[in-house]
The first five atom37 places (N, CA, C, CB, O) and aatype in JSON, in Angstrom:
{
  "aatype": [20, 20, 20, 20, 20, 20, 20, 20, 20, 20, 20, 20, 20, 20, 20, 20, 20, 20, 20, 20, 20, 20, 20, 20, 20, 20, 20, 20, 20, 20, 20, 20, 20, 20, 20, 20, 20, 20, 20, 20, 20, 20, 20, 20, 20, 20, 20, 20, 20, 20, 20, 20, 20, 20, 20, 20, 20, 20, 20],
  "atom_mask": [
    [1, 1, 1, 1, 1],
    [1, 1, 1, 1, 1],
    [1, 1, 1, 1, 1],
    [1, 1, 1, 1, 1],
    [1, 1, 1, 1, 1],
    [1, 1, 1, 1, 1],
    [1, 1, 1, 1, 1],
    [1, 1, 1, 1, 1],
    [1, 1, 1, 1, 1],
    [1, 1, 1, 1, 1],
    [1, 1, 1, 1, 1],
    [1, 1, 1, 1, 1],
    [1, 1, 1, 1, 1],
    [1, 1, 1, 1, 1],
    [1, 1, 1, 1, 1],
    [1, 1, 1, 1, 1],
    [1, 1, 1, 1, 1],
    [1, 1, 1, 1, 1],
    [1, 1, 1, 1, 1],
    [1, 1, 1, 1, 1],
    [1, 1, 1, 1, 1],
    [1, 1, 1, 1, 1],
    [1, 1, 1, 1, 1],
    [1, 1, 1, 1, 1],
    [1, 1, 1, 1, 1],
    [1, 1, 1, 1, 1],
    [1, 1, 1, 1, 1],
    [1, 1, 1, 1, 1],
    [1, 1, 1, 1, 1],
    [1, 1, 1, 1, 1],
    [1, 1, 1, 1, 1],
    [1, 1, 1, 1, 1],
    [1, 1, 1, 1, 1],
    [1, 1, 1, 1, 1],
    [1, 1, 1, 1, 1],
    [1, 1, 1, 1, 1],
    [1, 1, 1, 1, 1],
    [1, 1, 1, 1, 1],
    [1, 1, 1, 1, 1],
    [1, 1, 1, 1, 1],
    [1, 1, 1, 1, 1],
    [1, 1, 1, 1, 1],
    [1, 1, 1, 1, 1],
    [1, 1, 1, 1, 1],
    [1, 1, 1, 1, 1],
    [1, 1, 1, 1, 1],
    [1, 1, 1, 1, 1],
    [1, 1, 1, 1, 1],
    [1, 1, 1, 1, 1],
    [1, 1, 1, 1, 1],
    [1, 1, 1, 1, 1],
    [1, 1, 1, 1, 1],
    [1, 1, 1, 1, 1],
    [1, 1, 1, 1, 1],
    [1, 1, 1, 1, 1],
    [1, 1, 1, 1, 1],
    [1, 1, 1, 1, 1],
    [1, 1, 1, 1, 1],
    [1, 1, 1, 1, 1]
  ],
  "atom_positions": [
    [[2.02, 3.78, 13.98], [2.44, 2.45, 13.63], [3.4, 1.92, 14.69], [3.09, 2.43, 12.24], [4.21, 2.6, 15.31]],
    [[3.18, 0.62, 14.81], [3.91, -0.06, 16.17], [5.74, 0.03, 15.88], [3.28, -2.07, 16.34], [6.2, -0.2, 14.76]],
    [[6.31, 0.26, 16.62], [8.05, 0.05, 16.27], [8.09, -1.38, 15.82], [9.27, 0.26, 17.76], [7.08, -2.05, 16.06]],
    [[9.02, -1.91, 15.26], [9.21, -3.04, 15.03], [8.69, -3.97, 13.76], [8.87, -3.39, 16.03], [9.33, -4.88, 13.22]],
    [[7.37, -3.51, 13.44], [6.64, -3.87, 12.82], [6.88, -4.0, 11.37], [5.84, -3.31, 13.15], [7.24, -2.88, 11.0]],
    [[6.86, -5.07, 10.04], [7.64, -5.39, 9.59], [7.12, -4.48, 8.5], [7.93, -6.69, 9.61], [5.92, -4.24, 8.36]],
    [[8.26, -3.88, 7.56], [7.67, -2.67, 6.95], [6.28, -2.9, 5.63], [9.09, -1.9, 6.26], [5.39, -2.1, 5.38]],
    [[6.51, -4.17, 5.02], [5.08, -4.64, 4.49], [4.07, -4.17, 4.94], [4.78, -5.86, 4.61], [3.36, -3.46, 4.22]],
    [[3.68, -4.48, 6.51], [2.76, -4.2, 6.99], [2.71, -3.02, 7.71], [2.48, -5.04, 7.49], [1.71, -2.89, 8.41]],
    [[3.42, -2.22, 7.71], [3.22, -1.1, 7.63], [2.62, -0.25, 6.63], [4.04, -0.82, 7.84], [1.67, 0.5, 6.84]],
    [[3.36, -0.42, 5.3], [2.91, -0.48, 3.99], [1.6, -0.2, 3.85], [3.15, -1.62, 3.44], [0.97, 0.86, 3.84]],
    [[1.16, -1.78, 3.69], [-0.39, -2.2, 3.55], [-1.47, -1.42, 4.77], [-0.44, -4.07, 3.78], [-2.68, -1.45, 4.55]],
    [[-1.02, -0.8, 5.91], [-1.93, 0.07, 6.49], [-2.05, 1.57, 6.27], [-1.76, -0.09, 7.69], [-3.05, 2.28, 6.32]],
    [[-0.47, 1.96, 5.93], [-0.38, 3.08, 5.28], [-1.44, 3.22, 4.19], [0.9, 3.17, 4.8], [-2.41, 3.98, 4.21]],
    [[-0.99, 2.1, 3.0], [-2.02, 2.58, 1.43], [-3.59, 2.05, 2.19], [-1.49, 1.26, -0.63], [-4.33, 2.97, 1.85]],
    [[-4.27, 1.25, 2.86], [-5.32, 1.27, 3.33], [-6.04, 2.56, 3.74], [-5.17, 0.53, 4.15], [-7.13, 2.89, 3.27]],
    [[-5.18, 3.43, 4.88], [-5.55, 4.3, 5.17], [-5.92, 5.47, 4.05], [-4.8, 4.47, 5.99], [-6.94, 6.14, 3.92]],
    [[-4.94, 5.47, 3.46], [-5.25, 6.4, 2.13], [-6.17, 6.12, 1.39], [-4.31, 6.5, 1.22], [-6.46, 7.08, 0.68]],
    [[-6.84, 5.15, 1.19], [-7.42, 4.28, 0.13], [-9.14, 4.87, 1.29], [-6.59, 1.99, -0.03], [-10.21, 5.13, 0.74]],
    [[-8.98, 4.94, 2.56], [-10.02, 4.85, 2.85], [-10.56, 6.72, 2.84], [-10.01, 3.88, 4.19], [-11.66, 7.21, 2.59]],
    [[-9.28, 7.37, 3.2], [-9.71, 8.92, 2.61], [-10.15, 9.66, 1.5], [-8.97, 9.52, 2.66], [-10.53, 10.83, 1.46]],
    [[-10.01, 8.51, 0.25], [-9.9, 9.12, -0.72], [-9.6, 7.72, -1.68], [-8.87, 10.32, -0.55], [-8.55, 7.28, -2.13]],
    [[-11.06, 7.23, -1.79], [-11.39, 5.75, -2.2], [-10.87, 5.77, -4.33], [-13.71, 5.42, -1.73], [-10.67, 4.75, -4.99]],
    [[-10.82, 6.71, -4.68], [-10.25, 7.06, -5.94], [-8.82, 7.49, -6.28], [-10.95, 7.96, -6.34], [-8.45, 7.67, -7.44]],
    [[-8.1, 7.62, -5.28], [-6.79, 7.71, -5.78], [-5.66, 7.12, -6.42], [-6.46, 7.92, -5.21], [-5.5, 6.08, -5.78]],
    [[-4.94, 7.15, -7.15], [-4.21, 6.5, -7.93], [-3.39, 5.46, -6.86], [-3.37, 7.51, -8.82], [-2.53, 5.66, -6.0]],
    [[-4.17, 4.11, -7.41], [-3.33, 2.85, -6.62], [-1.81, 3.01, -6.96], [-3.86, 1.17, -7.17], [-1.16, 3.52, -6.05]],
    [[-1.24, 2.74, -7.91], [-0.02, 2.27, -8.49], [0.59, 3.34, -7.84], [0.16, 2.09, -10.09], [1.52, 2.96, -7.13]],
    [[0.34, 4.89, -7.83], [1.14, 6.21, -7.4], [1.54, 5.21, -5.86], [-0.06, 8.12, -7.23], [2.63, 4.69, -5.62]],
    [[0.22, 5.15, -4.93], [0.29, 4.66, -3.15], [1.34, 3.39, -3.25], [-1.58, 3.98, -2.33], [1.9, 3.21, -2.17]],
    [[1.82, 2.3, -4.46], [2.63, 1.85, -4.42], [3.79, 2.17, -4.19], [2.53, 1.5, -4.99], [4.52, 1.75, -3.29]],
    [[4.09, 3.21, -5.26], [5.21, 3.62, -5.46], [5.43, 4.7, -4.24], [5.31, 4.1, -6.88], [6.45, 4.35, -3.65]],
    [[5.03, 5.57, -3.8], [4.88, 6.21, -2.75], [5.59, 5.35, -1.18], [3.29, 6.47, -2.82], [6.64, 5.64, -0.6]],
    [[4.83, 4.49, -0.9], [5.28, 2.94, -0.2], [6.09, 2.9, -0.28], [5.01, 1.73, -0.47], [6.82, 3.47, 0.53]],
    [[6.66, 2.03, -1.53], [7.66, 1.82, -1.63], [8.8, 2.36, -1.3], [7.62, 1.67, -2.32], [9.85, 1.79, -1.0]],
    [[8.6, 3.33, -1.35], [9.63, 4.61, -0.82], [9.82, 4.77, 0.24], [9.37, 5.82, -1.06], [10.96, 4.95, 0.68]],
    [[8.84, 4.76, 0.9], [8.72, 5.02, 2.63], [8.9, 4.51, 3.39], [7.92, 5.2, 3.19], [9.1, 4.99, 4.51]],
    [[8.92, 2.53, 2.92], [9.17, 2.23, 3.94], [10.14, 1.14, 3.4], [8.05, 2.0, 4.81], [10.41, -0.01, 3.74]],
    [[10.51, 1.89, 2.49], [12.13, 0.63, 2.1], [11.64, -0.69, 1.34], [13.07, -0.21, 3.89], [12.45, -1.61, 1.27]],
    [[10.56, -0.82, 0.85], [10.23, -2.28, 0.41], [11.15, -2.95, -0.56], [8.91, -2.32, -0.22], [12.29, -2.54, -0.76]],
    [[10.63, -4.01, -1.19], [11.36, -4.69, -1.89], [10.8, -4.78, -3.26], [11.58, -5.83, -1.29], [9.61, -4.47, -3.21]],
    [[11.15, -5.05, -4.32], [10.55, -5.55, -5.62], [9.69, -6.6, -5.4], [11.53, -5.99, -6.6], [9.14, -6.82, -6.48]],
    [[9.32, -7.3, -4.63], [8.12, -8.8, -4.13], [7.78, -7.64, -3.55], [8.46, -10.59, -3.04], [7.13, -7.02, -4.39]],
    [[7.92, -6.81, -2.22], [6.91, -6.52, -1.73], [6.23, -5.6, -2.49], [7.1, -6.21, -0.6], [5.0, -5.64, -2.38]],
    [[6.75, -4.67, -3.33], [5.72, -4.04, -4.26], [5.03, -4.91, -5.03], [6.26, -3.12, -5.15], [3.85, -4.56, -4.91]],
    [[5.09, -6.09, -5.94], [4.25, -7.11, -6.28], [3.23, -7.53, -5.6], [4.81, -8.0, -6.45], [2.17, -7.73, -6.2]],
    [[3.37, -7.79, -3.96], [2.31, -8.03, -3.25], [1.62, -7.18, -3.63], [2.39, -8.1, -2.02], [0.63, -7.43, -4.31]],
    [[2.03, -5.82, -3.25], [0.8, -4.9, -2.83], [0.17, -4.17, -3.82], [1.14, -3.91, -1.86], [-0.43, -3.12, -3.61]],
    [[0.32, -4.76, -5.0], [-0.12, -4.65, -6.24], [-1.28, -5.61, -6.85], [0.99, -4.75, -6.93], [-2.29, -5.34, -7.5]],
    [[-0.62, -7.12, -6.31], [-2.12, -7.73, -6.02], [-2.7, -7.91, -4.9], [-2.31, -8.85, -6.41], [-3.7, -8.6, -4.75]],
    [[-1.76, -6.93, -3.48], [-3.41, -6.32, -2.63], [-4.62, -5.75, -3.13], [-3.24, -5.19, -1.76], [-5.71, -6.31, -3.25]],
    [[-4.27, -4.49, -3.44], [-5.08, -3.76, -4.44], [-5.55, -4.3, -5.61], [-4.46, -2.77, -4.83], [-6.44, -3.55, -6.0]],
    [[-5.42, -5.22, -6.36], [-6.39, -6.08, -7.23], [-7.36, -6.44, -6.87], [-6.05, -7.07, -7.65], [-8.43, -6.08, -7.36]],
    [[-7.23, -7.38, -5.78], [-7.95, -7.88, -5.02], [-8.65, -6.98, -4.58], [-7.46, -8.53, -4.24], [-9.63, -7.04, -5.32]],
    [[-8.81, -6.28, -3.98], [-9.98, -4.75, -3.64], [-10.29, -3.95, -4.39], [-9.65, -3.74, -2.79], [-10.15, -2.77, -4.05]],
    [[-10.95, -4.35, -5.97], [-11.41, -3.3, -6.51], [-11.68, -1.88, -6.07], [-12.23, -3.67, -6.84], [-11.74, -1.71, -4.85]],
    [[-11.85, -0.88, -6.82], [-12.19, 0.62, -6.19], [-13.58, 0.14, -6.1], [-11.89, 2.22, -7.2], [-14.11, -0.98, -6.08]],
    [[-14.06, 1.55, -6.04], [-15.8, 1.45, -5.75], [-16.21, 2.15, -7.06], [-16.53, 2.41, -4.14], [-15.54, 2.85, -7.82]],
    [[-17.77, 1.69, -7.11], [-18.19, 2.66, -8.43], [-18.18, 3.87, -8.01], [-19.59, 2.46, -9.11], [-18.45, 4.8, -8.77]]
  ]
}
């Protein structure tokens, strides 16, 4: 991940990446996980809560 880069979007490539290893894993956990990691905020966990809405899993 680039230095600088604002930790949201760090975030959102982090749980992407995960999401793409292992297309069934518990969304809300990769939130909270996030959240942790890269310092977010209460909005930014909201975002990325309806990131993941927005991208259903797969059947």
């Amino acid at each position: 991940m680039a230095q600088g880069e604002a930790p949201l979007v760090q975030a959102v490539r982090w749980i992407d990446d995960r999401l793409r290893d292992d297309p069934h894993v518990n969304r809300l956990q990769l939130v909270e996980e996030a959240s942790k990691q890269f310092d977010l905020t209460p909005v930014d966990e909201e975002f990325l809560i309806r990131h993941l809405a927005a991208h259903p899993k797969p059947a």
